[in-house]
C-alpha positions in Angstrom: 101.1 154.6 179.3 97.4 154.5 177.4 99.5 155.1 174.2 101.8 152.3 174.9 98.2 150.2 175.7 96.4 151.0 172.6 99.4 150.1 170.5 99.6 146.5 172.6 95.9 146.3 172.1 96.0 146.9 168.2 99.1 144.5 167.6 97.2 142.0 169.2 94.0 142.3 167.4 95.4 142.7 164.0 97.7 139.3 165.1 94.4 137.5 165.9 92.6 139.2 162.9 94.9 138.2 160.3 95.6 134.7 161.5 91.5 134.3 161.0 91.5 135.6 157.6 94.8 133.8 156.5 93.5 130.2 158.0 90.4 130.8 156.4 91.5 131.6 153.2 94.5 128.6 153.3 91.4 126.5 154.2 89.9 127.1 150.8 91.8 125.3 148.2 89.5 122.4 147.1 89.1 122.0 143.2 86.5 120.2 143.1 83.3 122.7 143.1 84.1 125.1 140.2 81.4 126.4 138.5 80.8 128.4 135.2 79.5 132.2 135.7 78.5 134.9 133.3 80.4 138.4 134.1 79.7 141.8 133.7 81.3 141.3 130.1 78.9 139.0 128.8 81.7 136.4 129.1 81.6 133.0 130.6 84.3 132.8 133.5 85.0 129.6 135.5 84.3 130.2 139.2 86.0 128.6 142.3 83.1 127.7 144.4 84.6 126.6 147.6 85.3 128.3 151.0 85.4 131.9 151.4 86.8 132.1 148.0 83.8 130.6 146.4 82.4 133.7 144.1 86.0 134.4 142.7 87.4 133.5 139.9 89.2 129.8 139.3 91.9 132.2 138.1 92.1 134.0 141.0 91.5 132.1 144.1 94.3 130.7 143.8 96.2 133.7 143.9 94.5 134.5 147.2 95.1 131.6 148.6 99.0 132.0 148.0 98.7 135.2 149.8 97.0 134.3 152.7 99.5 131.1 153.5 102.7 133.4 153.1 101.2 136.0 155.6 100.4 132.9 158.0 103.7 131.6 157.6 105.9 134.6 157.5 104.4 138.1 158.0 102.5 137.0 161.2 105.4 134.9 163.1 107.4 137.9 161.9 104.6 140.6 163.3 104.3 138.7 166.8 108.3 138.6 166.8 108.4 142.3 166.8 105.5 142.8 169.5 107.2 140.9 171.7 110.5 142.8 170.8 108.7 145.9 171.1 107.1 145.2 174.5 110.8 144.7 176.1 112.2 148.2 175.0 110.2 151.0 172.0 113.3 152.6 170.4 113.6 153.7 166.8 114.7 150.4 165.2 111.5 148.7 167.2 109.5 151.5 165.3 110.9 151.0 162.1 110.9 146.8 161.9 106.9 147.8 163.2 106.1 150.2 160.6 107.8 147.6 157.5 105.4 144.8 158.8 102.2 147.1 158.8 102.7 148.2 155.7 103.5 144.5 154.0 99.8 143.9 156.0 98.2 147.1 154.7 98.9 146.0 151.2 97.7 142.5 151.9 94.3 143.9 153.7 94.0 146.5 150.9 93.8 143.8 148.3 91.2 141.8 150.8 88.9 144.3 151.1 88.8 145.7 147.4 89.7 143.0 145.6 87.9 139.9 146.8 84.0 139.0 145.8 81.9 139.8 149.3 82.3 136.9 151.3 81.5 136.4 155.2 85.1 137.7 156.2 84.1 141.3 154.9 83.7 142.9 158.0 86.8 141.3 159.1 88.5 142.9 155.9 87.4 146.0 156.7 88.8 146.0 160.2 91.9 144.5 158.9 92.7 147.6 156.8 91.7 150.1 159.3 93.7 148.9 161.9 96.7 148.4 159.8 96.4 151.7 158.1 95.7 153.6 161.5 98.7 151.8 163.2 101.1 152.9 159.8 99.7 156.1 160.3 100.7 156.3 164.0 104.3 154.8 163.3 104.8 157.1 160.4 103.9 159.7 162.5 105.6 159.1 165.6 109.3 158.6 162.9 108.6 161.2 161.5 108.4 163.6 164.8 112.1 162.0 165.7 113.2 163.1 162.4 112.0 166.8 163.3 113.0 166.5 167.1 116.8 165.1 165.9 117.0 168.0 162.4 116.0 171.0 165.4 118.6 169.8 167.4 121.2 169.5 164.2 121.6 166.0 165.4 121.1 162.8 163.1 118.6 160.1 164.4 120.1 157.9 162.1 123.7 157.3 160.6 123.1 155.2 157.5 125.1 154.8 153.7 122.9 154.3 151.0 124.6 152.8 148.1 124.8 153.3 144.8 123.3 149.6 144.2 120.3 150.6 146.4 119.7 154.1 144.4 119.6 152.1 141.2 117.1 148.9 142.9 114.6 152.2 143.7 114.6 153.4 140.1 114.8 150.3 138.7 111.4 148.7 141.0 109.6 151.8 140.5 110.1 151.3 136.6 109.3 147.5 136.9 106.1 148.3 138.2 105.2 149.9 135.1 106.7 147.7 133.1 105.0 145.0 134.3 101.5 146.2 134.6 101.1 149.4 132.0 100.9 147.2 129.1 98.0 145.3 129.8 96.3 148.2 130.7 97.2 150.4 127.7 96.5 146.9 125.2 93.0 146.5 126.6 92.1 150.8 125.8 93.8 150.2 122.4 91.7 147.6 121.7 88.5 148.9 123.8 88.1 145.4 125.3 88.2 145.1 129.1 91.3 143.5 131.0 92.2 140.0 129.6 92.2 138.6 133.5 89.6 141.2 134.9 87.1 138.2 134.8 84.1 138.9 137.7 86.1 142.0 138.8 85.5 145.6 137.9 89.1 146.6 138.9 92.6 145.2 139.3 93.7 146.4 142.9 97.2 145.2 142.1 97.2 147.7 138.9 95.8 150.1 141.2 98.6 149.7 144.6 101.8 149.3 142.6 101.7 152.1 140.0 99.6 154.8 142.1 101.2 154.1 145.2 104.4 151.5 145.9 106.2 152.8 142.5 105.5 156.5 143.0 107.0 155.8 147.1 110.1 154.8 145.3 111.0 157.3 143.5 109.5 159.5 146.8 112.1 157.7 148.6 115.1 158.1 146.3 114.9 161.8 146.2 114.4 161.8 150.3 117.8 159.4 150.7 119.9 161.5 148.1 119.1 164.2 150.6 119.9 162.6 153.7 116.7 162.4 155.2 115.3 160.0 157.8 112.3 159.1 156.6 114.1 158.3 153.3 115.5 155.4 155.4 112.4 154.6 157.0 110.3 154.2 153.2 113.4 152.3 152.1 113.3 149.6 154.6 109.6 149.4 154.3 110.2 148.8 150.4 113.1 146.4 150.6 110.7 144.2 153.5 107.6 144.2 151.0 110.1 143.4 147.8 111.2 140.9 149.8 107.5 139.3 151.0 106.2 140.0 147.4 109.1 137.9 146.1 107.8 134.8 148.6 104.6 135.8 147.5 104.2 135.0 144.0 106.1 132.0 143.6 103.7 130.7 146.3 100.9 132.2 144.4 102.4 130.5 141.4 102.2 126.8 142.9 99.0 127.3 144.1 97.6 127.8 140.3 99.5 124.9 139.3 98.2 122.7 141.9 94.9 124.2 140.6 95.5 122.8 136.9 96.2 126.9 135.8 98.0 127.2 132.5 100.3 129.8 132.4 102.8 130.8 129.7 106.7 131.0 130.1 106.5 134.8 129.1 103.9 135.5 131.7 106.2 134.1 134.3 108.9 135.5 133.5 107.6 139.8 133.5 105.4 138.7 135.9 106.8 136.3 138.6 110.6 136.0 138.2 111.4 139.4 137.9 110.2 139.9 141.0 111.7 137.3 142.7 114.9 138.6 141.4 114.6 142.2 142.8 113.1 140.0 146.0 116.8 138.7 146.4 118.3 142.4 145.8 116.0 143.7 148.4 117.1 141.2 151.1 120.9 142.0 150.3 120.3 145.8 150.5 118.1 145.1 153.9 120.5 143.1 155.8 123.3 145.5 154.4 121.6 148.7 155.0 120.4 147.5 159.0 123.7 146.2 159.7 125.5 149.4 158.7 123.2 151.8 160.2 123.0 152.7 163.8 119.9 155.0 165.3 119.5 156.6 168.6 
């Protein structure tokens, strides 16, 4: 019963936490107060200067600001769906719909708190993150444990067919990741020059999330499906919901710097926006296919 408490308590506070941060955020798209900066770099970098947004770059915010209005208009609605789901009957499907969502919001918090210039909403970053990371802790935890409980019992928790067409999206994601993100990286060594976008920032957390940890979970997760596991199900859920949010994402993201008067070129959009939005629309096939096919305990 205190477990079932804590867990009410957290999904409300992350639901009121993230609709804070997300309005906000949403609240901070005004052109009109950019101001020129000197970076780390010794270059000159032109700076938002509005809302909570104001020390980022004019570059960036608008990035952010594409973030925080999908996660107000989808991941939250979504996230308070599920409590209320959850509050009416836990079962495995309850836990796995719970644990996709926290992660999407891990990611999102994750790129909050190390990726955004110190604003007023830090502290609310931080305890952003650490609730969403101690809740996808639990939830891991707690699938995992019904994997063990069903394997000791020679029982499957979960009946599920993984096709071929979902083997191939994990490689290929994992890949795209790469793909999409090395190059800059290994251009800017060869030529000993920082990023070309890392502007006022000393990293890029995106660099940082996809190839050390989403990409790596793909190929994680292939290897666990081919064997049958659980948990192979569980990460490939999780993947297919953030594909699909990412694939909102960016687009949204995309508007946002055009509203904003942001150049960018038709090569950039394609490796870098409608590529994803294409594996987006794989994902939510696969999803809908894999969770109508499947039946757990």
């Amino acid at each position: 019963m205190k477990e079932k408490k804590l867990y009410a308590i957290l999904n409300i506070s992350i639901i009121l936490l993230t609709l804070a941060i997300t309005i906000c955020g949403a609240a901070s798209f005004n052109t009109g107060r950019a101001f020129n900066a000197q970076n780390q770099y010794s270059e000159t970098i032109k700076m938002w200067g509005a809302g909570v947004y104001a020390r980022n770059s004019y570059f960036k915010a608008p990035i952010f600001i594409g973030s925080d209005l999908t996660v107000l208009l989808l991941v939250v609605p979504l996230l308070t769906l599920n409590f209320i789901k959850s509050l009416k009957a836990q079962n495995a499907e309850n836990y796995i719909e719970s644990f996709c969502i926290f992660c999407v919001l891990l990611y999102y918090s994750a790129s909050l708190a190390f990726g955004v210039s110190y604003n007023f909403l830090h502290l609310a970053y931080i305890g952003l993150f650490g609730m969403c990371f101690f809740t996808a802790c639990f939830l891991c935890a707690r699938l995992l444990a019904l994997q063990i409980q069903f394997e000791n019992r020679n029982e499957k928790i979960c009946s599920f067919e993984f096709s071929r067409g979902m083997n191939i999206f994990l490689i290929i994601s994992g890949l795209s990741l790469f793909a999409a993100w090395l190059p800059d990286i290994i251009s800017s060594l060869l030529q000993k020059k920082p990023l070309a976008l890392i502007e006022v920032y000393t990293t890029e957390i995106t660099y940082v999330l996809d190839m050390g940890i989403i990409s790596p979970l793909m190929f994680i997760t292939f290897a666990l499906v081919k064997r049958g596991k659980f948990m192979g199900y569980v990460f490939a859920r999780m993947i297919f919901k953030l594909c699909i949010i990412v694939g909102v994402m960016l687009p949204v993201q995309t508007v946002f710097q055009l509203l904003a008067g942001i150049f960018i070129p038709l090569p950039t959009l394609i490796s870098k926006v409608f590529i994803f939005v294409i594996l987006a629309l794989f994902a939510a096939i696969f999803e809908r296919r894999l969770k109508r096919q499947t039946k757990c305990a």
